[in-house]
C-alpha positions as CSV (number, residue, x, y, z in Angstrom):
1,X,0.0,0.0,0.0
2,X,1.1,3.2,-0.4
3,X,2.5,5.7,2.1
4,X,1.1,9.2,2.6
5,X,4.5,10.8,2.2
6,X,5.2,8.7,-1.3
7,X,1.9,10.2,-2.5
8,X,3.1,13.7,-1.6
9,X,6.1,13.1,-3.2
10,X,4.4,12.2,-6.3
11,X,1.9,15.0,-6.4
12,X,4.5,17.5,-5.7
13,X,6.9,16.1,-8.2
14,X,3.7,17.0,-10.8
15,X,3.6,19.6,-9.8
16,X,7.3,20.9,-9.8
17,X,6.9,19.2,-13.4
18,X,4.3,21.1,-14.9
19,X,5.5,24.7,-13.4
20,X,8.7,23.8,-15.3
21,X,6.8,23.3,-18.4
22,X,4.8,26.6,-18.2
23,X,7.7,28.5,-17.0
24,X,10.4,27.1,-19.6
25,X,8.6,29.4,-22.7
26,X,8.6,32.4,-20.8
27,X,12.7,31.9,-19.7
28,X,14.0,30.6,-22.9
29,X,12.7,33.7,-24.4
30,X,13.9,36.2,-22.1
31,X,17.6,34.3,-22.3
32,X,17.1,35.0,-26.2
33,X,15.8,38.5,-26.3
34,X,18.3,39.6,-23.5
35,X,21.4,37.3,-24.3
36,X,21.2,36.3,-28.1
37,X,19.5,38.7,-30.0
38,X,22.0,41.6,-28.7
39,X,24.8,39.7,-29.9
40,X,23.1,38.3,-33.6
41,X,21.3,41.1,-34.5
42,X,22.4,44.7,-36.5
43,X,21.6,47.7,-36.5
44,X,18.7,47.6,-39.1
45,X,16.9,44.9,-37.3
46,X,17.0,46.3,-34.2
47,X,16.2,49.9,-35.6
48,X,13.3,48.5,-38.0
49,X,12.0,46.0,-36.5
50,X,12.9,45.4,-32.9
51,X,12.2,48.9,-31.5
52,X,8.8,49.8,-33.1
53,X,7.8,46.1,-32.2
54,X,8.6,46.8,-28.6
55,X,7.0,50.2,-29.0
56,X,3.8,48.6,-30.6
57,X,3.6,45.8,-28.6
58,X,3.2,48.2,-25.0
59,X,0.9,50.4,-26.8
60,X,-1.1,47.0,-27.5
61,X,-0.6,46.3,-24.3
62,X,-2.5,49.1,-22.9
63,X,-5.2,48.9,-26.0
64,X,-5.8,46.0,-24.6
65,X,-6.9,46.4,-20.9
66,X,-9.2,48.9,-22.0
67,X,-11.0,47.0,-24.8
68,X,-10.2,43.9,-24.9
69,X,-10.4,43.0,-21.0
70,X,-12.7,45.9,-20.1
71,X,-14.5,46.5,-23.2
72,X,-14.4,49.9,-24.0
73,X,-13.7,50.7,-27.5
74,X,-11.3,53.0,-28.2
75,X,-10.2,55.2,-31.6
76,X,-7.3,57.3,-29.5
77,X,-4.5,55.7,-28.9
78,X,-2.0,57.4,-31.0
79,X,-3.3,60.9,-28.9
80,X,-2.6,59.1,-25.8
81,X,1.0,57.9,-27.1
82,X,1.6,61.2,-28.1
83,X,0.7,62.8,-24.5
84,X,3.2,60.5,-23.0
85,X,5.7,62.0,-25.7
86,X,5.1,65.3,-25.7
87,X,4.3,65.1,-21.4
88,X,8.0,63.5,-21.2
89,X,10.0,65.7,-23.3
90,X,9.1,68.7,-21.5
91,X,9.5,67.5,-18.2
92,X,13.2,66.7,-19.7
93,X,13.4,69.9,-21.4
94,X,11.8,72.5,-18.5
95,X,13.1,69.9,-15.4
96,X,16.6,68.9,-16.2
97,X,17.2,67.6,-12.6
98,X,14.3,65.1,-13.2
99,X,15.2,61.4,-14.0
100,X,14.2,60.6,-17.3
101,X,12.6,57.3,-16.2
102,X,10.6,59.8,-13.9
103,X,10.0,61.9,-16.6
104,X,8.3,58.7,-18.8
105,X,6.6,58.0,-15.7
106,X,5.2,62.1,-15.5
107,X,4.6,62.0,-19.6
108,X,2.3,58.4,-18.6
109,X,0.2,60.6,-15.8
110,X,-0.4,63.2,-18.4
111,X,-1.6,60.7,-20.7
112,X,-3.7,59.0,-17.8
113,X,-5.1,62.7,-17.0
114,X,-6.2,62.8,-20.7
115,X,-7.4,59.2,-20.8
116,X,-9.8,59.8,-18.0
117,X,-10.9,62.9,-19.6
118,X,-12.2,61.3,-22.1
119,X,-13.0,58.4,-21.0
120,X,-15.8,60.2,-19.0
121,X,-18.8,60.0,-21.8
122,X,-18.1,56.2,-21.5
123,X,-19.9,56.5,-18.1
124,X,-23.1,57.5,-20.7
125,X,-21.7,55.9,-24.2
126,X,-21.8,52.8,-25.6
127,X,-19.8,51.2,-28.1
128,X,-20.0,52.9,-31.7
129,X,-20.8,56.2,-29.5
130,X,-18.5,55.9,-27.3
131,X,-15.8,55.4,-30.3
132,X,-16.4,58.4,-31.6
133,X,-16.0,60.1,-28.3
134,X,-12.5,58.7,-27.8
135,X,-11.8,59.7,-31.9
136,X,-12.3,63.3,-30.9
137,X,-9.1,62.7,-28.7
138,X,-7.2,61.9,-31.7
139,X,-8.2,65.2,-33.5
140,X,-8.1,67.4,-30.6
141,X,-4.8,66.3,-29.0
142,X,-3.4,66.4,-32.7
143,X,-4.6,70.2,-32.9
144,X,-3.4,71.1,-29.4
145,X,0.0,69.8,-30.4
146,X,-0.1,71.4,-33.7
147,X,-0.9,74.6,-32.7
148,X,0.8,75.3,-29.6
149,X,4.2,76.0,-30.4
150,X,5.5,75.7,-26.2
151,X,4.7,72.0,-26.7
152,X,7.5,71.8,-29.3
153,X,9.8,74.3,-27.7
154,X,8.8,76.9,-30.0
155,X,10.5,74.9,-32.9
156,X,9.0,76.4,-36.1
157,X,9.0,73.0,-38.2
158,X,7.2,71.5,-35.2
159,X,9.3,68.3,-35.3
160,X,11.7,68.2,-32.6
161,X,14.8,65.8,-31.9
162,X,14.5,63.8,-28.4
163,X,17.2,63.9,-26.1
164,X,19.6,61.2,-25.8
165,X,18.0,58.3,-23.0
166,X,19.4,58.3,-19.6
167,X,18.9,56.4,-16.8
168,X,21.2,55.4,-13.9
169,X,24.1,57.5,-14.9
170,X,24.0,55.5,-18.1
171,X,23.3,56.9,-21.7
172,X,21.5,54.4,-23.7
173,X,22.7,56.2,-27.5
174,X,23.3,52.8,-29.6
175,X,20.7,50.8,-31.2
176,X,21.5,48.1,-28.9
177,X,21.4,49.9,-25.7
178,X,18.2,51.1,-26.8
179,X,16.8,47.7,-27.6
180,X,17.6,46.5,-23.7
181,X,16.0,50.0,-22.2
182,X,13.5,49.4,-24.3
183,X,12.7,45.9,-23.9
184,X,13.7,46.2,-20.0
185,X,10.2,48.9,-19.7
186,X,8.1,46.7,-21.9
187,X,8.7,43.4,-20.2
188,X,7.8,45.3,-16.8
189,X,5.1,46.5,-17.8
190,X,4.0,43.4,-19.5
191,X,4.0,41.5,-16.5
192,X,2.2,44.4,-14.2
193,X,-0.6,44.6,-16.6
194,X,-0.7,40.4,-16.5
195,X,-0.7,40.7,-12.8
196,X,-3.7,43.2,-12.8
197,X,-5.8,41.2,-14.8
198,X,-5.5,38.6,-12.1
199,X,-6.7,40.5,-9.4
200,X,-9.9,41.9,-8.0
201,X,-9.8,45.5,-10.4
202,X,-8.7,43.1,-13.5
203,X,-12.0,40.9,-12.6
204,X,-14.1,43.5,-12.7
205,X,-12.7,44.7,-16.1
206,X,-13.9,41.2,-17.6
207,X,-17.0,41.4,-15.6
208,X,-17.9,45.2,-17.4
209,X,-17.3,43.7,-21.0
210,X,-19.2,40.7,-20.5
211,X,-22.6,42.0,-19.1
212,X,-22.1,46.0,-17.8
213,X,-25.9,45.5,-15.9
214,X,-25.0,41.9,-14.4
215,X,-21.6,43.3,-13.4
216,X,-23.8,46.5,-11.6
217,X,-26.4,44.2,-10.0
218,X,-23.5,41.7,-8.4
219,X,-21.7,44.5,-7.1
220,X,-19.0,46.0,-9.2
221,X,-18.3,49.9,-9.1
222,X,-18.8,50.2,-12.6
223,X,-18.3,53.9,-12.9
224,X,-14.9,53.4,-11.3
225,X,-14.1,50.8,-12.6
226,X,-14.4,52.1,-16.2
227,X,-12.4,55.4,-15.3
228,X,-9.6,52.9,-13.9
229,X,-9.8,51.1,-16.7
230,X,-9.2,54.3,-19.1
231,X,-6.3,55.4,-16.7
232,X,-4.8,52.9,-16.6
233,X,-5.1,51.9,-20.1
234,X,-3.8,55.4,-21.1
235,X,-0.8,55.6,-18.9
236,X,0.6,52.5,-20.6
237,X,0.1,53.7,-23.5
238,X,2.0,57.0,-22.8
239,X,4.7,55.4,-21.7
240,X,4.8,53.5,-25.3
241,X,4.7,56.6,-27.0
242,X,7.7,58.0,-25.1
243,X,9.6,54.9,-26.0
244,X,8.4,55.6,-29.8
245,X,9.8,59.2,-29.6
246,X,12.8,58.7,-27.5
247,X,14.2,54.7,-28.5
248,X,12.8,54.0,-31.9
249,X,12.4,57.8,-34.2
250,X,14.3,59.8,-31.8
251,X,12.1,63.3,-32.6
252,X,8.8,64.0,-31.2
253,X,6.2,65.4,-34.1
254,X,2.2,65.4,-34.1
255,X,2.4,63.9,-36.5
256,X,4.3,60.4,-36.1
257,X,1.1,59.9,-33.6
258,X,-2.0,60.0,-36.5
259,X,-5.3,58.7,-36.8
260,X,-3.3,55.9,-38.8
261,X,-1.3,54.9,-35.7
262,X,-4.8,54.3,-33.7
263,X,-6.4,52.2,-36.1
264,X,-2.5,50.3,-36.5
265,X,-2.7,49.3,-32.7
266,X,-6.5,48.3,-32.7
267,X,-5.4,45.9,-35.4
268,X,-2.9,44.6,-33.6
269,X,-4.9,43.7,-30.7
270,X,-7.8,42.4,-33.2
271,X,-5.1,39.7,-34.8
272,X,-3.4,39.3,-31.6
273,X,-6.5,38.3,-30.1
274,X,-8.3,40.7,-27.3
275,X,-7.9,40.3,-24.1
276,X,-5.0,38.6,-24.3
277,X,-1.6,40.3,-23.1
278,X,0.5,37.7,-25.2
279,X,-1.6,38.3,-28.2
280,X,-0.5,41.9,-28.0
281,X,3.1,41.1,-28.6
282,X,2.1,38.1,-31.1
283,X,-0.3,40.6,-33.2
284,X,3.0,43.8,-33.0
285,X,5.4,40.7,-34.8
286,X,2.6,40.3,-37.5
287,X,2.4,43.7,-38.1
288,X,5.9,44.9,-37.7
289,X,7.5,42.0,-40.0
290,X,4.7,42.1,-42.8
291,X,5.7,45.0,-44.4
292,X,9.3,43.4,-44.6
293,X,7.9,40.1,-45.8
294,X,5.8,41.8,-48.7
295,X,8.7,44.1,-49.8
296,X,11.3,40.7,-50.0
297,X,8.5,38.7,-51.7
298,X,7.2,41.3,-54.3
299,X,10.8,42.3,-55.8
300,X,11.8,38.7,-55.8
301,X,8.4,37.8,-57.5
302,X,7.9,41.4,-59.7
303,X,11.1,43.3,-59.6
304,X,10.9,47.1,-59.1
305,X,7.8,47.4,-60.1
306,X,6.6,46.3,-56.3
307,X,7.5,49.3,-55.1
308,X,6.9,51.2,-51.2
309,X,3.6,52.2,-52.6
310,X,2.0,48.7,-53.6
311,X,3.5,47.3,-50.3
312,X,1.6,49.3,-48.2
313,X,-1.9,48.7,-50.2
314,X,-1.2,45.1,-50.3
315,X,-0.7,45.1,-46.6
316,X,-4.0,47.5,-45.7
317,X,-5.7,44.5,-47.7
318,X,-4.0,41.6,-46.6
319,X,-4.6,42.9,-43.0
320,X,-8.3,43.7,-43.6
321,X,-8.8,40.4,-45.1
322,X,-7.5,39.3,-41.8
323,X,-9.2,41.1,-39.8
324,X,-12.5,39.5,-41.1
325,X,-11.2,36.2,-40.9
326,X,-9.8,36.0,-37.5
327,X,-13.4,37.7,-36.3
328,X,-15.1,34.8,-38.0
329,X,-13.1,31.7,-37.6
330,X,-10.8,32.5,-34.6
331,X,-12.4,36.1,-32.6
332,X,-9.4,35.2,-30.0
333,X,-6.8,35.5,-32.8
334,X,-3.1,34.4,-32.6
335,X,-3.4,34.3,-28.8
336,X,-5.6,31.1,-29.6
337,X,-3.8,29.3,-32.0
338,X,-0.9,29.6,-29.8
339,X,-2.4,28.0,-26.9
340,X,-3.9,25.5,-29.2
341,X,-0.4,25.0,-30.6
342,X,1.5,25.2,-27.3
343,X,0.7,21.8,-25.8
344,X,2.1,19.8,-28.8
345,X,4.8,21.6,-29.5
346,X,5.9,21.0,-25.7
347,X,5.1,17.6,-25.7
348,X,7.3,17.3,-29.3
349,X,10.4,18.9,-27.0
350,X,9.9,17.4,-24.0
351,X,10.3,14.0,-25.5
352,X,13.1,14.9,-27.7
């Protein structure tokens, strides 16, 4: 027969087992990004590929928690990356004594501020409505920008260069240096937004986009919990558009942060698969690495006559297309597949 302590042994070796499983992903790519992809890749992957992916996938990140765990549709995005921009370069500029991981953290409150300005009407609004509320961000923050010349330091071409990144006495100037600040603020970030989901605030996120009246007859501060979710949602998303200006373009301009950019990240999200913090990242490679795919495969099939212009029209119809398919056949996108996918592919490894 037997003994109590063998069976604890055994159910604690399973245990042990299957949190090594789960936790091997996770560390073999954080020994890659940090430890092999510094020393493989150049400077034009890391400038054109790994930068605005990290960029992307934190402003996906925060698109996200808003609508893909909390529902609440959103058309601003690229107003609230450019708040976190704009909010951190002045604090640099005007504050010189301020860290400039402070001053990222200052340029995300702005953006928060703004988020929760309007994210107000979404205490009244609804979905299409409530869109169009948060588009009017996009034009107004755009105008502010635009017209305002103490945003941009009175610089008459309104594009303006961003100062060098700093932080612990170190300056992070190279491409790769930027590539580990960079990917040192997204993984953080990554995992506090993964952490919130699992607690109470996160459950009432999920609760909201599920059934708002269920959610206010059980108990859940809605009204709260939809500002929280717009503040929170926003100051991520700041932060990622301070990354944008600082690690990947290095200048700070209205217009890097268009109506274009919004609708880029809400893709993202809707491939990645909503609601899902890995999708976010998974749906910032498809994007980011299309255009490069397209550009290889149409002058190796068509010569020059593929040029920058058919790229990007053949991407705005390849993505559409997928758009439509991934709402129909698979509404959790490349989150899904991956977990679908995960299981085998372990087992595959783990008896090799």
């Amino acid at each position: 027969m037997t003994s109590l302590s063998t069976v604890r042994q055994q159910v604690l070796a399973g245990i042990d087992s299957h949190l090594v499983r789960r936790l091997a992903g996770p560390l073999l790519i954080l020994l890659a990004a940090y430890g092999i992809v510094p020393l493989v890749a150049d400077q034009y992957v890391i400038e054109s590929l790994l930068l605005p992916f990290l960029s992307l996938s934190l402003a996906a990140v925060g698109l996200n928690l808003l609508t893909g765990s909390a529902g609440q549709l959103s058309l601003g995005t690229a107003a609230f990356m450019a708040v976190g921009a704009y909010g951190a370069y002045n604090v640099v500029l005007r504050l010189p004594w301020v860290p400039m991981l402070l001053a990222f953290v200052l340029g995300g409150i702005a953006a928060a501020a703004i988020g929760i300005v309007f994210g107000l009407p979404s205490l009244r609004l609804r979905g299409f409505y409530l869109a169009v509320s948060t588009l009017a961000a996009q034009f107004f923050v755009q105008w502010v920008f635009t017209k305002f010349s103490w945003f941009s330091n009175d610089n008459t071409s309104g594009v303006i260069t961003a100062p060098q990144l700093r932080a612990f006495g170190l300056v992070f100037s190279e491409p790769t240096a930027r590539y580990l600040f960079c990917l040192t603020v997204v993984m953080l970030l990554g995992l506090a937004a993964e952490r919130l989901l699992a607690t109470t605030t996160g459950k009432h996120f999920i609760a909201i986009r599920d059934n708002e009246l269920a959610a206010r007859i059980i108990g859940v501060p809605v009204l709260k919990t939809k500002i929280t979710a717009f503040a929170l949602s926003s100051f991520i998303i700041g932060v990622a558009g301070a990354l944008w200006a600082f690690a990947y373009i290095r200048t700070v301009e209205p217009h890097g942060f268009n109506l274009d950019r919004s609708f880029q990240i809400l893709f993202i999200i809707i491939i990645g698969g909503l609601g899902s913090i890995r999708g976010s990242f998974l749906g910032a490679a498809f994007i980011v690495v299309l255009p490069l795919v397209l550009s290889r495969l149409g002058s190796a099939i068509f010569g020059g006559i593929f040029d920058s212009g058919v790229v990007e029209m053949c991407q705005r119809m390849i993505i559409g297309v997928l758009i439509i398919l991934f709402l129909i056949l698979e509404p959790d996108g490349l989150a899904a597949v991956g977990r679908r996918l995960g299981p085998t592919l372990r087992r595959l490894l783990w008896r090799q």
